[in-house]
N, C-alpha and C positions, 0 to 999 in steps of 0.2 A: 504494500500500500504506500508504501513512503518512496520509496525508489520510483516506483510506474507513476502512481497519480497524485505521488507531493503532499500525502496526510502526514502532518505531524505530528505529533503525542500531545498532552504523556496520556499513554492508554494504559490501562487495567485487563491484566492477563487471569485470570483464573484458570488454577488447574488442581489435579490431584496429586497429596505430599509426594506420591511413590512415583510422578513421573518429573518433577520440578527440576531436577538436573539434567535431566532429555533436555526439556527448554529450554534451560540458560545454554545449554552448549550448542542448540539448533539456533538459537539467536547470534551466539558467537560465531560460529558458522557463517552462516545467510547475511545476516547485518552486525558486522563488528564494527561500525561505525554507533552504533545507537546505542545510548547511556541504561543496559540491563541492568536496574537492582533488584536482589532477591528479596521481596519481605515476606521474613521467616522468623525462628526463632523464640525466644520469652520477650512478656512485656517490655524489660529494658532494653533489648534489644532492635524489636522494633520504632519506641522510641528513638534511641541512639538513630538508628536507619532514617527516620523523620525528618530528624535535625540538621543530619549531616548529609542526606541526598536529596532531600524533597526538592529543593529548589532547581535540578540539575537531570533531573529522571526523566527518561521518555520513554520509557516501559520498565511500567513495577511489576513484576511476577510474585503470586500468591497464591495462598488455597483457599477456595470458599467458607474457610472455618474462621478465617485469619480476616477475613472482611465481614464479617458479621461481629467477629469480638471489636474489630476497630473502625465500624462503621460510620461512627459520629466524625472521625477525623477522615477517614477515607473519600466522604460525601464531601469535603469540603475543598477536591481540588477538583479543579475542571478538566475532567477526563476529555478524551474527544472522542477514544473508540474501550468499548468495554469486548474483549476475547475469550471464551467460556469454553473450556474444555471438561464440564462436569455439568454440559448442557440437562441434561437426564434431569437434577435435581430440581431446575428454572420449571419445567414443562410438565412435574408431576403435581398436580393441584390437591392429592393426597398426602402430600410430602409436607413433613413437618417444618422444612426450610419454605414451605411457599404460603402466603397469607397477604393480608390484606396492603402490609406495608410494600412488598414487593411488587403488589399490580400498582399500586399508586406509586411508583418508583421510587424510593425511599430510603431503601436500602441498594448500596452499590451493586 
C-alpha cells in the first residue's frame, strides 16, 4: 500500500502472539524502510514503547489482547489503516470480544 498507492501510517496491525515474529521479519523483509514497532510485553513495557516510539511508528504490530487492555491510549492516535489477522474474532457476533462498543467503533 505505501510503495504502489502512497498510504502512509501509522497503521495498526493485529495479529496472533504465536505468529508476531513471522510479521516483524515479513515486514523486514518486504518494507525495511518503514518504522516496525512491536507492542508486546508487560504494562511497563508497553508504556516504555509509548514514550519512546509513538511519535516515530508507522506500523505498530500487536495482539488483539494487547488492544483491548490498552484501548483508551491506542484510540487516541490516528490510525489510517487498521490490518486484522484474527479476522475470525471481529465477524463472530457470538464472541465475547464483539459487543456493542465494537459496532459503534470504539474500541480499536
Amino acid at each position: 500500500l505505501r510503495h504502489v498507492y502512497g498510504f502512509a501510517g501509522p497503521s495498526l496491525v493485529v495479529v496472533p502472539l504465536s505468529t508476531i515474529g513471522a510479521w516483524q521479519r515479513e515486514f523486514a523483509r518486504w518494507t525495511p524502510s518503514l518504522n516496525v514497532v512491536q507492542y508486546t510485553g508487560d504494562a511497563l513495557s508497553r508504556r516504555v514503547c509509548r514514550r519512546y516510539e509513538a511519535g516515530s511508528v508507522e506500523v505498530l504490530l500487536t495482539t488483539y489482547e494487547l488492544t483491548l487492555k490498552d484501548r483508551e491510549v491506542l484510540a487516541g492516535i490516528p490510525w489510517r489503516q487498521l490490518i486484522v489477522d484474527e479476522g475470525h474474532r471481529l465477524k463472530n457476533a457470538a464472541s465475547q470480544h464483539f459487543d456493542a462498543r465494537t459496532r459503534a467503533g470504539t474500541i480499536p
